[in-house]
N, C-alpha and C positions, 0 to 999 in steps of 0.2 A: 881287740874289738869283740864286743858281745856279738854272739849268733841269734838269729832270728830262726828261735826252734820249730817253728811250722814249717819251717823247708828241713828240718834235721831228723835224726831216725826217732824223734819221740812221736808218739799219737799223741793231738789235741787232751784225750783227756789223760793220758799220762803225765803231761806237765800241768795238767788241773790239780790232780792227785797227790805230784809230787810237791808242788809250788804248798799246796794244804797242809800235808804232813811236814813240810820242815818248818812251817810258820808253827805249828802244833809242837812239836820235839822242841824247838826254840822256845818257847812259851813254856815248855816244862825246864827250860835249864839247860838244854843241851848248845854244846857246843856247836858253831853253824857247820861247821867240816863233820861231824859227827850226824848232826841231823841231818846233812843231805847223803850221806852214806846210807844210815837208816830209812831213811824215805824213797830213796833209789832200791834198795834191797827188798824192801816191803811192796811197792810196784812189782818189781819184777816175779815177787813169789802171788801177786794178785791175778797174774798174768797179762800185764801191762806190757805196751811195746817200748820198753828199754834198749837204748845202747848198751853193750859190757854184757853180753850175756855169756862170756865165760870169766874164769875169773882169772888169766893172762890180760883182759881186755882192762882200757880204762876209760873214764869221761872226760871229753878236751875241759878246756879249762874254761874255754869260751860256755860250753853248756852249764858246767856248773857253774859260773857267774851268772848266766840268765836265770837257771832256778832262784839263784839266793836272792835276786833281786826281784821275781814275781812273788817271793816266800816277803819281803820285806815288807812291799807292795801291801800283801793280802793283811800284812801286821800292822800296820800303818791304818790301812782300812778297818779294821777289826777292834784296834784302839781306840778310832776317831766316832765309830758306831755307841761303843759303851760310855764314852765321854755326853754323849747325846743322852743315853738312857740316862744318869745317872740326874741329869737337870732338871 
């Protein structure tokens, strides 16, 4: 079951940020386990409020399924915008 990250240790605009940069790291080529690694790392050095701030710690499985899925989301949206310019 996906989690409903506004009840979890991310701030609102932390999963703004991170949902953005793995739609962006995907969009250059990266692998989706690679970009949300990237994009969680990159938060966390913006000083964003991240789970995992040590690096013993990890992200449940349910968070990172919700990122990848508001990352798909925002790419799906992002597609559908320049399909529009392009007419």
């Amino acid at each position: 079951m996906i989690v409903d990250l506004s009840e979890s240790e991310y701030s609102d605009t932390a999963q703004d940020y991170i949902s953005k940069k793995i739609s962006k790291l995907s969009d250059e080529g990266k692998p989706h386990d690679q970009a949300v690694a990237i994009a969680m790392s990159m938060a966390k050095e913006k000083g964003y409020k991240v789970p995992g701030k040590s690096k013993n710690e990890t992200y449940s499985k349910e968070d990172v399924q919700e990122i990848i899925s508001r990352a798909n989301d925002l790419m799906s949206e992002a597609r559908e915008k320049m399909k529009h310019r392009k007419r």
